[in-house]
C-alpha positions in Angstrom: 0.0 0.0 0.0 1.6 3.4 -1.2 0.3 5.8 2.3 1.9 8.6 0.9 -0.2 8.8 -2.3 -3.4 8.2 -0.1 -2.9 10.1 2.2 -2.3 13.0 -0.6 -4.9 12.2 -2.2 -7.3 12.5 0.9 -5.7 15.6 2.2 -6.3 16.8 -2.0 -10.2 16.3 -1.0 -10.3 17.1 2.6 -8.5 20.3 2.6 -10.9 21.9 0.3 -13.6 20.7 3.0 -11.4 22.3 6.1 -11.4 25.8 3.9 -15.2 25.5 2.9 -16.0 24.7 6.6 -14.1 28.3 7.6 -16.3 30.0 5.4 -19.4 28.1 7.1 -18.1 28.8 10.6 -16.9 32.3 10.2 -20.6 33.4 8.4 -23.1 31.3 11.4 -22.8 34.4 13.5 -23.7 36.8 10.9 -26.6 34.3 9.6 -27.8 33.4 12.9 -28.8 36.8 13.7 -30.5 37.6 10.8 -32.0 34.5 10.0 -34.7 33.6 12.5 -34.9 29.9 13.7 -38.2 29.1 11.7 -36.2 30.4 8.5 -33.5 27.9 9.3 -36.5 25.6 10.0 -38.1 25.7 6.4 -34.7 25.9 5.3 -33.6 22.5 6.7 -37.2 20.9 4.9 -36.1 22.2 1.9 -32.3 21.0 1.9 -34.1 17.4 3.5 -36.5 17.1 0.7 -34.1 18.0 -2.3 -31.5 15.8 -1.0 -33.7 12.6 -1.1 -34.0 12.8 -4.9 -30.6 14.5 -5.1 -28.6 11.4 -3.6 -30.4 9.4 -6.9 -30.4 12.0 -9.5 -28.0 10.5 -11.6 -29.8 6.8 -11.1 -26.4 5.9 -9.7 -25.0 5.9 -13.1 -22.3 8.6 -11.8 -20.6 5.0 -9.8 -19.9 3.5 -13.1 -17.8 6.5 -14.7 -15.3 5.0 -12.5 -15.3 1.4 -13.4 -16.7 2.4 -17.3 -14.4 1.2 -20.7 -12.7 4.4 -21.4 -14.8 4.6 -24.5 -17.6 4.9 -23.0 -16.8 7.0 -19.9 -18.0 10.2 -21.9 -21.1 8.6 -22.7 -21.8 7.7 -18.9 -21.3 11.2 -18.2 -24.0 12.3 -20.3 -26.3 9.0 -19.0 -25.8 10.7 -16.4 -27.0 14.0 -16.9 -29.6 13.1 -19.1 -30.9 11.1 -15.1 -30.9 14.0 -13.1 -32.7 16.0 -16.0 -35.7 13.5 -15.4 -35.2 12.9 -11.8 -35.5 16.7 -11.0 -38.5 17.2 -13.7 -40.5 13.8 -11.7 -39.7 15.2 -8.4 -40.0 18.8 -9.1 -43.7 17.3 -10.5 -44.5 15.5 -7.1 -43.6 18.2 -4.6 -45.1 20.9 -7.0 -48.5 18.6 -6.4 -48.1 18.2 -2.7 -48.0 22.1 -2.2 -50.7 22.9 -4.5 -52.9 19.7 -2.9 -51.8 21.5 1.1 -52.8 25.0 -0.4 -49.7 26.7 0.2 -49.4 28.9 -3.1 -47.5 31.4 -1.1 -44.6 28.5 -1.1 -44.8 28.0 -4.8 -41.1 29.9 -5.9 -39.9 26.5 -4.3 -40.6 24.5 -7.1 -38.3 26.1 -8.9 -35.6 26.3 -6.6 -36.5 22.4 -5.8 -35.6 21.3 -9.7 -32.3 23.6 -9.5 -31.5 22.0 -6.3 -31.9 18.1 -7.9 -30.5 18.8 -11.3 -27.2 20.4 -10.3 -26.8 17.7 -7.6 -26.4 15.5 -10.2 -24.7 17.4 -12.3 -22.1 18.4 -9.5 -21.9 14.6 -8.4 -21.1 13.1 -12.0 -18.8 15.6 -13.2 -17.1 14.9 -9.6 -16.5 11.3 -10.8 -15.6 12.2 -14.2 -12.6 14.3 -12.7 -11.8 11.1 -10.5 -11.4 9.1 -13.2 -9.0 11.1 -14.5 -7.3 11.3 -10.9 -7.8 14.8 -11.0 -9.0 15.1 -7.0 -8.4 18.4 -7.0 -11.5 19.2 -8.1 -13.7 18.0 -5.7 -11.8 19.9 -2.8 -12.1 23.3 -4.9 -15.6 23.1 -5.9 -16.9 22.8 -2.8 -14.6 25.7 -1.8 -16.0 27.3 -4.4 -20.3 26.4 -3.3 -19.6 27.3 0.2 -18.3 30.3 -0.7 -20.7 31.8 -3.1 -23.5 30.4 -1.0 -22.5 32.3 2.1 -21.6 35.6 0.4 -25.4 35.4 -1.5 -26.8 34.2 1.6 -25.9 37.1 3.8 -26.1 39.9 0.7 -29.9 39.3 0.1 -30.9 39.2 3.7 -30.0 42.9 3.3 -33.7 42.7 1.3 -35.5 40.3 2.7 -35.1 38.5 5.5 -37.2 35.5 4.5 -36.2 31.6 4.3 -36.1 32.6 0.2 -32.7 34.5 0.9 -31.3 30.9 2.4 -32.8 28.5 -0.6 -31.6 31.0 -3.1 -28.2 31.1 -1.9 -28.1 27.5 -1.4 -29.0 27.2 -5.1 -26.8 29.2 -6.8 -24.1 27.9 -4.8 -25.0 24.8 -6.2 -24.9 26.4 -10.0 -21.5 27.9 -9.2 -20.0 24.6 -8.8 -21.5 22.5 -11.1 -21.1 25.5 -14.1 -16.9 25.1 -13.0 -17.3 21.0 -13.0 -18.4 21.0 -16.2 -15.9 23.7 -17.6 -12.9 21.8 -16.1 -14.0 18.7 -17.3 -14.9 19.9 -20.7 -11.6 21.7 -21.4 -9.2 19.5 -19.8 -10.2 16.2 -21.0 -13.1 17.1 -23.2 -17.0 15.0 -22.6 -17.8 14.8 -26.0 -21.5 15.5 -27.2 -24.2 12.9 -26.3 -24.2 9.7 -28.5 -27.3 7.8 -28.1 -26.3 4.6 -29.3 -23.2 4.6 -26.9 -25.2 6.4 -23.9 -27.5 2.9 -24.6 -24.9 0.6 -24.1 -23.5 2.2 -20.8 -27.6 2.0 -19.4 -27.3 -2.1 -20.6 -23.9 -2.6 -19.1 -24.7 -1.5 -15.9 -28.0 -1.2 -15.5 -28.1 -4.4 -13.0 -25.4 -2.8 -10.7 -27.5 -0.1 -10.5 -30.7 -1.3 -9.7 -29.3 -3.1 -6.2 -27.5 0.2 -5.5 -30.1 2.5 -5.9 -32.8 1.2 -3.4 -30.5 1.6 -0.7 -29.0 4.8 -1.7 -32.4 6.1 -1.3 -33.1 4.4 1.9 -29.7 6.2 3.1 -31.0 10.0 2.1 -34.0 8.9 3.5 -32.7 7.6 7.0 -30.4 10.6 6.6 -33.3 13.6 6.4 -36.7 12.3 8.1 -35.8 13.1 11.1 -36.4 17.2 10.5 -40.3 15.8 8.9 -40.7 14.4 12.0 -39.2 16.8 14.4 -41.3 19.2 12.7 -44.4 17.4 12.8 -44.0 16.3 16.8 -42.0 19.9 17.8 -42.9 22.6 15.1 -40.7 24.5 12.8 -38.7 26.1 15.1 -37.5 22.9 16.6 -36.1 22.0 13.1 -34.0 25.6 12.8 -32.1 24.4 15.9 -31.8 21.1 14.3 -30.6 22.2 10.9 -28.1 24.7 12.7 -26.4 22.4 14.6 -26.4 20.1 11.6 -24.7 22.2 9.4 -22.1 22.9 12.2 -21.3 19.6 13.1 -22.9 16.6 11.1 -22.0 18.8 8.0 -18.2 18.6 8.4 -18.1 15.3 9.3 -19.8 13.9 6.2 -18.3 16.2 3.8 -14.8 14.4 5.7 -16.6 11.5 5.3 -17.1 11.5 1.7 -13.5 13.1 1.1 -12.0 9.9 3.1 -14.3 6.9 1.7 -13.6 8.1 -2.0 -10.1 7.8 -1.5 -10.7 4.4 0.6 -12.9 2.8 -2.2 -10.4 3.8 -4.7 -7.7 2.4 -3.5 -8.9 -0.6 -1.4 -10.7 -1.8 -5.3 -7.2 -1.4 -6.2 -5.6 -3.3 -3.5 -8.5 -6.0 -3.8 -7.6 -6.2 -7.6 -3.8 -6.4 -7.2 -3.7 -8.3 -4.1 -7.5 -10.4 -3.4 -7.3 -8.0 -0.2 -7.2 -4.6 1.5 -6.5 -5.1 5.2 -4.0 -2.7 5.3 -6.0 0.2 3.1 -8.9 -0.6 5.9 -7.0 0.0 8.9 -5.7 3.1 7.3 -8.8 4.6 6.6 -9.9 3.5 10.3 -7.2 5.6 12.0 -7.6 8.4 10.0 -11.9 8.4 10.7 -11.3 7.5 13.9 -8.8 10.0 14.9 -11.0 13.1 13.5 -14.2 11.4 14.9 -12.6 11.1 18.6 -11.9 15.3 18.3 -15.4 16.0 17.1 -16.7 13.7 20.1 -14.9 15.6 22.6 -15.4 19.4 21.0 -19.0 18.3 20.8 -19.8 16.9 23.9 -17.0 20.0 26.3 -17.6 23.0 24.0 -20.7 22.8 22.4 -22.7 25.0 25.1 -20.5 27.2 25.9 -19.4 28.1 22.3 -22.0 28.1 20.8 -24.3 30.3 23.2 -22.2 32.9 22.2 -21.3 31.8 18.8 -24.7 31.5 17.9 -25.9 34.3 19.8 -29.3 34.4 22.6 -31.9 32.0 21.7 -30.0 29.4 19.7 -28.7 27.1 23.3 -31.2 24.3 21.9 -28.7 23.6 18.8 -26.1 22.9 21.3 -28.1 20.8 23.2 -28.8 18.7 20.3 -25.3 18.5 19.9 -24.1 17.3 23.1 -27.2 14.1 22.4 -26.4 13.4 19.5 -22.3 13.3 19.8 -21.5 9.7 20.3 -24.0 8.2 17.3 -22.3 11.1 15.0 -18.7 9.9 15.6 -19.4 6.5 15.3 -21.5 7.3 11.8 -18.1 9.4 11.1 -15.9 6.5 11.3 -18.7 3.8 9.5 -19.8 5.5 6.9 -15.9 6.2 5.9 -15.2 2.7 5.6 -19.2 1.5 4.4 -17.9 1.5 0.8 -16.3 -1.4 1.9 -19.3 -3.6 0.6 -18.7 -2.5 -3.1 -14.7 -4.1 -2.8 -16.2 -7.2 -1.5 -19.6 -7.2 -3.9 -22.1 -7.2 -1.1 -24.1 -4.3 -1.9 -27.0 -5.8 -0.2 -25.5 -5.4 3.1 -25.4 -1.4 2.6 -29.6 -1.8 1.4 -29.8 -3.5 4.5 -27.8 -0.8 6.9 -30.0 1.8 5.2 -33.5 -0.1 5.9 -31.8 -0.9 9.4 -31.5 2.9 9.8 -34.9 4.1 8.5 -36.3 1.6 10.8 -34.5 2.8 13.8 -35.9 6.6 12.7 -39.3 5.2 12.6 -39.3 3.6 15.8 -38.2 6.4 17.9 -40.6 8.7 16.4 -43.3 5.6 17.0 -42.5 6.1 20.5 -41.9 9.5 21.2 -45.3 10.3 19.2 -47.1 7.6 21.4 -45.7 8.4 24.7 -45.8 12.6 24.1 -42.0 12.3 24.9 -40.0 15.7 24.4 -37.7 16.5 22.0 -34.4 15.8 24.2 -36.2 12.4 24.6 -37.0 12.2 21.0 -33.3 12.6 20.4 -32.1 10.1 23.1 -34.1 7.2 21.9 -33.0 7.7 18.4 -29.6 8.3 19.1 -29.2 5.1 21.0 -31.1 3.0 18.0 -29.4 4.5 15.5 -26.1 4.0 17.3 -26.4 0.3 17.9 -27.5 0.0 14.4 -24.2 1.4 13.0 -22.0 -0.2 16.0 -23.8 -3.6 14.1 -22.7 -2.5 10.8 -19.4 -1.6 11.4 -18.5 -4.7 13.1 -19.8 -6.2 9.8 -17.4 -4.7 7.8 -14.7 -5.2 10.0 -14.6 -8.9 10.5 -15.6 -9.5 6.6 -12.7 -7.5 5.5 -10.3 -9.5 8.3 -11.5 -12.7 7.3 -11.1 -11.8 3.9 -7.3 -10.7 4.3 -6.6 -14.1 6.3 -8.3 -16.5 3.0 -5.9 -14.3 0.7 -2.8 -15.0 2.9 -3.9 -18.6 3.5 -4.2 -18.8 -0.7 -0.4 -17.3 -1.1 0.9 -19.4 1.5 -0.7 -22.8 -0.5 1.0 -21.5 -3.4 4.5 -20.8 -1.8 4.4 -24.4 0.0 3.6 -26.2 -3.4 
């Protein structure tokens, strides 16, 4: 295992998430005082609902442009895109029916900002692979540099004229259109996509079509066990309940997945590698574990010693319920951190069944606390106990999973070598 190319590699990805995280951290005082709780609140629903169809735009299509002939990555690409064009126009369709069926035609501008939101996600996430392929990582740190950027600047500049949840979507959205407009320049004029072929955007949909159909179920169970809990929150606790939610979200679970992502590309990249080279990646695993586990272990402890007291004045007067969140929902976040770094792990061994059946695990544990706190009236720092505690057994379940597969697969390969070196 070369450590110093992974390591750069990963440090390529995760510095651009350190830098955009600055940005994020440096703008919450400013936003959090003129951005009321129930804006951050209908903010949150939004981001929750757009990012259910957004982790499927691209029909999980954007997975093969890594494994794709390179004849036919272009026309993955533009599989791709040509995805998350009908994903966004369907789900753009369904929510646009929900809010006229709830009468809410003052909430109507979302629907546009709703399609935005699910087309460039998919836009964003495939030209992301794209530059992968090419081992151009670079990209992926940058453009979120770049989103972060542009969405706090636009998010703070129009609540100078009107200081409505609109100012937050908006922002978000054109964030969103800033980094996937400099995805698909980069990608275009470095290495050129082409123009659409139909014939040869066919074959890609033939070829891998049946990898995609057992990954996409449980990619959507993920975004789903990912953001109900705000539809719940706010349907047992009210809006506001879900602006301290989203806050301390964006502060903490934010980071940590964006650091998650950064990691387990690298990881699946170079453990497929290592299981291609090799028949194992015991060493690539144990790696990866240090590095999750070491930046999960600091987040713990900030989380659960500083939370209160920084953010009370971080955050300014009204906001202490984000920090209580925080201090609940620490030890499930850090052990997510370090799982879902290493959950690609399934893909190297070809189980992707046993990441459907984490994500319906982790719906069901959603479910089942709000079951209970809804039957017993139990309040929200209840709520948040009980599905902290499911949802951390859950992933302590999975985890252990991964790690004795991948062990036991190391000690078959070594057994195999040393048949072959006795003979």
């Amino acid at each position: 295992m070369n450590r110093s190319q992974f390591s750069h590699q990963f440090l390529a990805l995760f510095s651009g998430t350190v830098l955009a995280q600055v940005f994020n951290l440096a703008s919450y005082p400013l936003l959090t005082r003129l951005y009321s709780p129930a804006d951050f609140g209908l903010f949150g629903t939004f981001i929750a609902a757009s990012a259910i169809p957004g982790a499927i735009a691209c029909g999980r299509f954007e997975l093969a442009i890594t494994t794709a002939p390179d004849e036919g990555k272009r026309a993955t690409l533009w599989l791709c895109f040509s995805v998350a064009l009908i994903m966004s126009i369907f789900s753009t369709s369904l929510v646009a029916l929900w809010w006229w069926h709830a009468s809410l035609p003052s909430l109507g501008w979302l629907a546009p900002m709703f399609f935005l939101a699910v087309l460039l996600t998919g836009v964003t996430n495939a030209s992301s692979m794209f530059l992968m392929r090419h081992e151009n990582f670079r990209f992926a740190s940058v453009g979120v540099v770049v989103r972060t950027a542009t969405t706090v600047l636009l998010q703070l500049g129009l609540a100078l004229l009107w200081r409505s949840p609109l100012g937050l979507i908006v922002g978000f959205c054109l964030g969103l259109t800033a980094q996937a407009l400099m995805g698909l320049f980069i990608s275009g004029r470095t290495y050129g996509i082409g123009r659409p072929i139909k014939d040869d955007m066919r074959a890609m949909f033939r070829r891998f079509r049946t990898q995609v159909s057992v990954d996409l179920p449980g990619t959507l169970l993920a975004a789903l066990s990912f953001n109900l809990i705000p539809f719940f929150m706010q349907y047992l606790y009210g809006i506001k309940a879900v602006g301290h939610f989203s806050v301390g979200q964006r502060i903490a679970v934010l980071p940590l997945q964006l650091f998650n992502d950064s990691l387990s590309q690298v990881f699946f990249q170079r453990a497929a590698r290592a299981f291609e080279e090799r028949g194992e990646f015991w060493q690539e695993y144990r790696f990866t574990l240090l590095w999750s586990g070491l930046i999960s272990l600091a987040m713990l402890a900030g989380m659960l010693f500083l939370a209160r007291p920084v953010l009370t004045i971080y955050l300014g007067e009204g906001w202490d319920l984000a920090a209580t969140i925080l201090i609940i929902m620490a030890p499930m976040l850090a052990i997510r951190s370090v799982t879902m770094s290493l959950a690609t792990t399934v893909f190297v061994l070809q189980r992707p069944a046993w990441l459907l059946y984490h994500n319906m695990a982790g719906v069901v544990a959603i479910v089942v606390a709000f079951a209970l706190a809804w039957m017993v009236g139990a309040r929200l720092e209840q709520f948040l106990t009980m599905l902290a505690i499911l949802q951390g057994l859950e992933l302590l379940i999975f985890f252990a999973v991964l790690t004795i597969s991948s062990r036991r697969q190391y000690f078959r390969q070594q057994s195999i070598v040393q048949g072959i070196h006795s003979e």
